[in-house]
TORKOL-4160 file (C-alpha; in steps of 0.2 Angstrom, whole numbers, padded with zeros to 4 digits, m for minus):
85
<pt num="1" X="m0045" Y="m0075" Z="0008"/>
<pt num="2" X="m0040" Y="m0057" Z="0012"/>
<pt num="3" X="m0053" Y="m0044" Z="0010"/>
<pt num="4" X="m0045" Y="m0027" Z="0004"/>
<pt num="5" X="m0060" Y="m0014" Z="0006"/>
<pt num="6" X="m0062" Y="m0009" Z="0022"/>
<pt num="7" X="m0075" Y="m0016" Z="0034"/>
<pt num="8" X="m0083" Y="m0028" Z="0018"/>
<pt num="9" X="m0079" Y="m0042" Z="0030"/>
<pt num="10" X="m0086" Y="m0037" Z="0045"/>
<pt num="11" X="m0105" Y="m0037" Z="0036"/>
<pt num="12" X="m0100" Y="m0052" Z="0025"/>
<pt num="13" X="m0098" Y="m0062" Z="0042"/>
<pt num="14" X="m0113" Y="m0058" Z="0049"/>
<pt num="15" X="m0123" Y="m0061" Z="0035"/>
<pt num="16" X="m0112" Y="m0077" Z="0033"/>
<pt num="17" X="m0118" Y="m0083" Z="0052"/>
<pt num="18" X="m0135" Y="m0075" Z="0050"/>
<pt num="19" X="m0140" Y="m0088" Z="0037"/>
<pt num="20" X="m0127" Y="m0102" Z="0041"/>
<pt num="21" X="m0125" Y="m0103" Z="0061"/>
<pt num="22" X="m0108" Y="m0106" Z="0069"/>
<pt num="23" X="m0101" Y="m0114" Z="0084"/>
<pt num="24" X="m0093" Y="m0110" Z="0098"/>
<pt num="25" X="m0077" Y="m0107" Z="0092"/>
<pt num="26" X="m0086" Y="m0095" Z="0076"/>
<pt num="27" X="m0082" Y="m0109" Z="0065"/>
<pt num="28" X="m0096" Y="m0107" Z="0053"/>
<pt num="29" X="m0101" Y="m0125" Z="0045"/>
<pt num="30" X="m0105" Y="m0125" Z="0025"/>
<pt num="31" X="m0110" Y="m0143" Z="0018"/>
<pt num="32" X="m0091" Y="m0155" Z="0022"/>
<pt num="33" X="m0082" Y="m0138" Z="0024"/>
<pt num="34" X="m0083" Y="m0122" Z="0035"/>
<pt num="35" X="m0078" Y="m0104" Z="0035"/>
<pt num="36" X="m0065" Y="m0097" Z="0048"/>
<pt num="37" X="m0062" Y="m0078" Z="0052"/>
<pt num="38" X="m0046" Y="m0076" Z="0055"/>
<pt num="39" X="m0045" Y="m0059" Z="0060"/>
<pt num="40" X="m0054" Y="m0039" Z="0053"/>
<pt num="41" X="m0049" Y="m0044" Z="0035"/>
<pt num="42" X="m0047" Y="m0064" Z="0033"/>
<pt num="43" X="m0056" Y="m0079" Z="0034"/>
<pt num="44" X="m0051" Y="m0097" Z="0029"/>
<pt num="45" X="m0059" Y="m0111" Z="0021"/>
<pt num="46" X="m0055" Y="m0128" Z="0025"/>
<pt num="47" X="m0061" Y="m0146" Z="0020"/>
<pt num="48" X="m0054" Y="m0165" Z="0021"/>
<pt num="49" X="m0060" Y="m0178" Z="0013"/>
<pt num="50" X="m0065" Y="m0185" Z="m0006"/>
<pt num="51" X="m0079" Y="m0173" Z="m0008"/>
<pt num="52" X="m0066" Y="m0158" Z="m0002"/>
<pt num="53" X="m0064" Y="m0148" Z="m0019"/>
<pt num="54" X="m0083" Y="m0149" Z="m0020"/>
<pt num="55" X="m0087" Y="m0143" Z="m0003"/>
<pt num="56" X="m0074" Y="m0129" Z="m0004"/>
<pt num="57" X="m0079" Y="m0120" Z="m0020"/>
<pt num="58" X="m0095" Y="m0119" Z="m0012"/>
<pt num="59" X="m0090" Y="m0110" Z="0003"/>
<pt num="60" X="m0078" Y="m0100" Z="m0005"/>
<pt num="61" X="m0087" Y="m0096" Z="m0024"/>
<pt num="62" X="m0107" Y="m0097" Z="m0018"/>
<pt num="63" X="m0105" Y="m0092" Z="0003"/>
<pt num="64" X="m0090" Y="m0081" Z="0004"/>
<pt num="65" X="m0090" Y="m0073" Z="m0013"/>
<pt num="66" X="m0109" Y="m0069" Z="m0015"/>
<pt num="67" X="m0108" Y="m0061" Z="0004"/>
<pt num="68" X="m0091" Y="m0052" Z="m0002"/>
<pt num="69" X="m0099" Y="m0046" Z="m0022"/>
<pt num="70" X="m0091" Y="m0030" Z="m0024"/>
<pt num="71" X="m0078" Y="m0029" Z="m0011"/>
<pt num="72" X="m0058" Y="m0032" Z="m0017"/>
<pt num="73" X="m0052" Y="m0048" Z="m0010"/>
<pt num="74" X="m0037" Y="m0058" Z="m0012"/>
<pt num="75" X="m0037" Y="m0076" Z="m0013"/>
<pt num="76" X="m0024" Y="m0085" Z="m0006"/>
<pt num="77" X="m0024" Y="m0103" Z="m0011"/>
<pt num="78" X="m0013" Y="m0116" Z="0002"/>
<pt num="79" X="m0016" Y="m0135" Z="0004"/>
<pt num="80" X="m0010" Y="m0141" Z="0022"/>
<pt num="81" X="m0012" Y="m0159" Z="0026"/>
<pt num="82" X="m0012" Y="m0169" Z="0041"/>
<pt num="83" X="m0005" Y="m0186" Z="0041"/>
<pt num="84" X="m0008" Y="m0198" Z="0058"/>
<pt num="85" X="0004" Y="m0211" Z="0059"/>
């Protein structure tokens, strides 16, 4: 997701870490997914798994959207998948 208006994600984050936590890395966990900033104005969302979908729309709809309501973003949707021989 890129965030459009200027400095949205910077309060969206720390309201996002604020209630959720995050590691080390600033990998915030949500449920079987988790939140990654990227950079000033993007942040991924990644899950694996069968309940991926699931997990997902609820970081991105209920975590990443409520803490971004009213700012312009742009959703950038991409599926990458790891196969391990």
């Amino acid at each position: 997701m890129r965030v459009l208006t200027p400095g949205a994600l910077d309060s969206a984050w720390a309201r996002i870490v604020e209630e959720h936590g995050a590691d080390e890395d600033g990998v915030v966990p949500i449920g079987g997914a988790a939140l990654i900033r990227v950079n000033h104005r993007e942040a991924e969302a990644i899950s694996g798994g069968e309940d991926a979908l699931d997990s997902l729309e609820w970081a991105v709809n209920d975590v990443l959207g409520e803490a971004l309501k009213g700012a312009e973003v742009l959703v950038v949707a991409e599926e990458r998948a790891l196969v391990i021989d």
